[in-house]
C-alpha positions in Angstrom: 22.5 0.4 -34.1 18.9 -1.4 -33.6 20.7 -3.7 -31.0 22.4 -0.8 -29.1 18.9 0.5 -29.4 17.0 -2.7 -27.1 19.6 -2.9 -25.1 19.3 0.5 -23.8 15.9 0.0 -23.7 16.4 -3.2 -21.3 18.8 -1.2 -19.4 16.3 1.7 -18.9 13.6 -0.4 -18.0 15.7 -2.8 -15.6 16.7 0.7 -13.9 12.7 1.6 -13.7 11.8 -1.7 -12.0 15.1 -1.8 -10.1 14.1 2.0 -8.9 10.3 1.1 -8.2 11.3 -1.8 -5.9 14.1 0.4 -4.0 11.4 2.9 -3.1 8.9 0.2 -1.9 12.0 -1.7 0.1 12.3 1.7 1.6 8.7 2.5 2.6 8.5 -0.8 4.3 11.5 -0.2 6.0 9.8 3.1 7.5 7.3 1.1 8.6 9.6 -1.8 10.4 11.6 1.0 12.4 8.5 2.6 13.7 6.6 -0.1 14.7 10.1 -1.5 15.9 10.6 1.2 17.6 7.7 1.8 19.4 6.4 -1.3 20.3 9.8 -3.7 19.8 11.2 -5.5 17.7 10.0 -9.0 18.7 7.4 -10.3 16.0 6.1 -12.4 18.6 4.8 -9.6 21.1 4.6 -7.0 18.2 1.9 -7.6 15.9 1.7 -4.7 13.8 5.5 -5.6 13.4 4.4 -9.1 12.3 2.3 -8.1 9.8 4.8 -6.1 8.6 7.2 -8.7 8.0 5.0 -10.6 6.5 4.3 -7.5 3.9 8.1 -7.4 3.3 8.1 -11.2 2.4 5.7 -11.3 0.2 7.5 -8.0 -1.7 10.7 -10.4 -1.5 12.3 -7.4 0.5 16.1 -8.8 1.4 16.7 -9.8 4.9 19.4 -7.2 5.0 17.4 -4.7 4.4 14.8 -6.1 7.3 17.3 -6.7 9.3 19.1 -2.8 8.8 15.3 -1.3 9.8 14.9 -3.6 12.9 18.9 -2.6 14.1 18.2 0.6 12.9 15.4 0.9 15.8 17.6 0.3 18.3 19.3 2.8 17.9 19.4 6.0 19.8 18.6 8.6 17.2 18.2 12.3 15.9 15.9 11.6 13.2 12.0 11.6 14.1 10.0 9.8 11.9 6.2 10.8 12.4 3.1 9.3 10.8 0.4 11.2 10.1 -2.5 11.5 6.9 -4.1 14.2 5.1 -7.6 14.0 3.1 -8.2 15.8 -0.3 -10.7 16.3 -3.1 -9.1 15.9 -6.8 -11.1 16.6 -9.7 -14.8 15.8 -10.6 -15.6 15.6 -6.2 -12.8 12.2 -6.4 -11.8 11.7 -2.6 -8.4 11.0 -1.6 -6.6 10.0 1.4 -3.2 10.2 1.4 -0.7 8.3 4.3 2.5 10.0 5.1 5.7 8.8 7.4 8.1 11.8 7.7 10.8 13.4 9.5 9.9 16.9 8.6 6.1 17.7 8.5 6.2 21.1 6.8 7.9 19.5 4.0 5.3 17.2 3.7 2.7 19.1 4.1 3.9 22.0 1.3 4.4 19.3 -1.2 0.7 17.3 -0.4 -0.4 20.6 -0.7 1.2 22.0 -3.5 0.5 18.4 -5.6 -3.0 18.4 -5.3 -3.6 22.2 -6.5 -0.8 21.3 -9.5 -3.5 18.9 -10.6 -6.8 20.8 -9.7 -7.8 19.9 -6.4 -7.2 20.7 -2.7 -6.4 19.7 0.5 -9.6 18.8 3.3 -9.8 19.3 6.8 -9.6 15.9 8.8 -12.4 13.7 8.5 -14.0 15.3 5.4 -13.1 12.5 3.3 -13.0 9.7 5.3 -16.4 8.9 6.1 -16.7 7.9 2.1 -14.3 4.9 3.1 -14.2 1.9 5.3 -10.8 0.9 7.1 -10.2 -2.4 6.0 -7.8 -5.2 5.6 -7.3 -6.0 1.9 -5.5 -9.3 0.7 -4.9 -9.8 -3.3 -4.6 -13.4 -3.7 -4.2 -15.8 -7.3 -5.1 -19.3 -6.8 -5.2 -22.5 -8.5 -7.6 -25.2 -8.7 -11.2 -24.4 -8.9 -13.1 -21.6 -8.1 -15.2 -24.1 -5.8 -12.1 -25.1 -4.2 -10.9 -21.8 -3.6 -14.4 -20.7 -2.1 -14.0 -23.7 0.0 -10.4 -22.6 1.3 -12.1 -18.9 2.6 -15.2 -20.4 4.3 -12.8 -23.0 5.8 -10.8 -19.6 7.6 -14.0 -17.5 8.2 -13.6 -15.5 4.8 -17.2 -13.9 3.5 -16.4 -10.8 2.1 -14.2 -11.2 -0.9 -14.9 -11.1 -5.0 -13.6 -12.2 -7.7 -11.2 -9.9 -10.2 -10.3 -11.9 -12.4 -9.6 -15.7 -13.8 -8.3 -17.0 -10.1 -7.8 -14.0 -9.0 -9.9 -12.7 -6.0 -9.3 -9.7 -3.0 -10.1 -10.4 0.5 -11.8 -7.7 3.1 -11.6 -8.5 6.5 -11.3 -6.4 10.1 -7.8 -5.4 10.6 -7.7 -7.2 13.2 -8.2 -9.9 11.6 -5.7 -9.4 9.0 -2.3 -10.9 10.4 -4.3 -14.4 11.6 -5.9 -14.5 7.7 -2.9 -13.7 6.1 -0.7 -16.6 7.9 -4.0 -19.1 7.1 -3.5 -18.5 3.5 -0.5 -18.5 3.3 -0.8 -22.3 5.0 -3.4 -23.1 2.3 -2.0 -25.4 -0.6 -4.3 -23.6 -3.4 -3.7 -20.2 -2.7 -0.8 -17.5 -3.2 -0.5 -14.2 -1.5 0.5 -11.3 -4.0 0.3 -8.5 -1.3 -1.9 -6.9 1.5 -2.0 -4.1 4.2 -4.4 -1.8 5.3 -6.5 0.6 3.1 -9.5 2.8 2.9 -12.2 1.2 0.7 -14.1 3.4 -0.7 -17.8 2.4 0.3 -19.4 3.4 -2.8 -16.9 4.4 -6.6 -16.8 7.3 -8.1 -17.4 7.6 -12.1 -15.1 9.9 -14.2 -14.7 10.9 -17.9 -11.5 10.1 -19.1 -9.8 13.7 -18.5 -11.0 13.4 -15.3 -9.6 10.1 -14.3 -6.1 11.1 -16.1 -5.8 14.3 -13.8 -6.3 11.8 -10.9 -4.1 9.4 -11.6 -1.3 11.8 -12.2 -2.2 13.3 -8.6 -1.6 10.4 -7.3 1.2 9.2 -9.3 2.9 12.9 -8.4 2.3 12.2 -4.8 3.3 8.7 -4.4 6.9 9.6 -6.1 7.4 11.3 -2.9 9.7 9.6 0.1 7.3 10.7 2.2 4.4 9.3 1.1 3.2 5.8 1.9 -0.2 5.1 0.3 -2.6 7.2 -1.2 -6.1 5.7 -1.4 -9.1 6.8 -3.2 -12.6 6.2 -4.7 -12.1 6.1 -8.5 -13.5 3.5 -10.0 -11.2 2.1 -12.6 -12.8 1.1 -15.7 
């Protein structure tokens, strides 16, 4: 019975991880056939569709998949994928910002809406929130060697504005412009691996929580981010 037991507990697991990656294969998707869409599907003259690409590689995001989104695009179609955001306040004054891609607006907009009041906040007009965050490339990288080497490496490709998270671990910030030529750099640099980037909203300054507090915001955000329509939510929690 205790082996039936783990293995249904492997199988349930496998299907969480196996569901978790599905849903980010299919935001990324969203993202190909837009920027596909409405500025080609050539990397090489589409650089928003460049970085893109290089988000799904380092997600390890099948090249059928890829390759699905980018025919996809081509395609004349009924479906009208929009992207828009919305800004909210959770609990304790926390800001939120929340990215969408959707086909059907209202929808979206009754469940962003209906999300944050489940969980004690509310929806914000448009650029109440924002100004508490700077838009910014953000690159997670883990590197070997040491942290001399690595701090070498960034100066070498004009990085300044990074720190350090952890035992080789560091995040980059860098204009997103910027982002697509760093990215590729690093991703020529020996010493260095690229876990993931993209564009966010940094907050410029945390905000501190009590426990309840930072639980009610985490389930917003967990709530909103299990919706298909919903890209990225950002915020300015701080975490510990």
């Amino acid at each position: 019975m205790s082996g039936h037991s783990k293995w249904s507990k492997i199988k349930h697991q496998k299907a969480a991880k196996d569901g978790k990656r599905s849903k980010v294969f299919q935001k990324i998707s969203k993202e190909i056939y837009i920027s596909a869409r409405e500025k080609g599907s050539n990397p090489d003259s589409n650089s928003s569709l460049r970085l893109i690409l290089l988000k799904a590689k380092a997600a390890n995001m099948p090249k059928t998949i890829i390759d699905k989104a980018l025919n996809k695009s081509k395609v004349r179609s009924n479906v009208n994928w929009e992207e828009f955001e919305y800004e909210g306040y959770g609990v304790g004054g926390s800001g939120f910002i929340v990215k969408c891609i959707s086909d059907n607006r209202n929808r979206t907009a009754s469940h962003v809406k209906s999300t944050f009041k489940k969980y004690g906040g509310t929806l914000a007009s448009g650029g109440a929130v924002k100004y508490l965050f700077n838009f910014l490339g953000k690159i997670y990288i883990t590197a070997s060697g040491n942290e001399e080497q690595v701090l070498e490496t960034m100066l070498m490709i004009d990085i300044d504005n990074y720190k350090s998270i952890g035992e080789n671990e560091y995040e980059i910030f860098t204009d997103p412009q910027l982002l697509n030529k760093i990215v590729t750099s690093l991703n020529g640099s020996e010493n260095i691996n690229v876990e993931s980037f993209g564009l966010e909203y940094v907050p410029l300054q945390v905000l501190k929580l009590n426990d309840a507090q930072k639980e009610s915001c985490y389930k917003l955000k967990d709530a909103l981010l299990d919706s298909e329509d919903i890209q990225e939510v950002f915020d300015n929690i701080e975490l510990n």
